[in-house]
C-alpha positions in Angstrom: -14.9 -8.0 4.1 -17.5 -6.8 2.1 -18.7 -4.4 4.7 -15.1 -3.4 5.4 -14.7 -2.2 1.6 -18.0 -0.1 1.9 -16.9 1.4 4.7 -13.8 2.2 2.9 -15.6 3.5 -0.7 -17.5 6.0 1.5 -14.8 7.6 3.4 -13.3 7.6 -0.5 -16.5 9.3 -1.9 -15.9 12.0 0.3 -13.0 13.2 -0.9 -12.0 14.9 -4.0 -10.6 12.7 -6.7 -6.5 14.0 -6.5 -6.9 12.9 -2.8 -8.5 9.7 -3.9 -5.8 8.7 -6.2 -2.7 9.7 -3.3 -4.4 8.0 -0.7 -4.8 4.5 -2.8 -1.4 5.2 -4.3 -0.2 5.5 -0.8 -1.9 2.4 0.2 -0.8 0.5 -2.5 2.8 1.4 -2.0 2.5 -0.2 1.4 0.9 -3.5 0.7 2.8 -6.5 2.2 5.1 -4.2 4.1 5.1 -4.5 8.2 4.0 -1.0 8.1 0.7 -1.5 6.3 0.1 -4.8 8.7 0.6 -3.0 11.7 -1.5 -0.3 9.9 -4.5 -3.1 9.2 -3.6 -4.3 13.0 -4.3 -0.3 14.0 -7.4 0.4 11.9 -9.1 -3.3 12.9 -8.8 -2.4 16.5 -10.3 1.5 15.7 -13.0 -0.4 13.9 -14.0 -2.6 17.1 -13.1 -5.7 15.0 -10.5 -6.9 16.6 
């Protein structure tokens, strides 16, 4: 998990910090719902983890 949240800083770092904040807003607002775990489902399987 730990390498999964550095992967996730550095795609952060690279954007500017309004773009930051909507994108972890956005995220946020999702948490829990079966849109965000189909989401997590999505991105796992992008990653090769899954």
């Amino acid at each position: 998990m730990e390498n999964q949240t550095k992967q996730i800083e550095n795609i952060l770092s690279k954007l500017d910090e309004n773009t930051q904040i909507k994108v972890l807003l956005e995220c946020a607002s999702k948490i829990g719902t079966k849109e965000w775990q189909e989401a997590i489902d999505d991105l796992m399987k992008r990653m090769g983890m899954k």
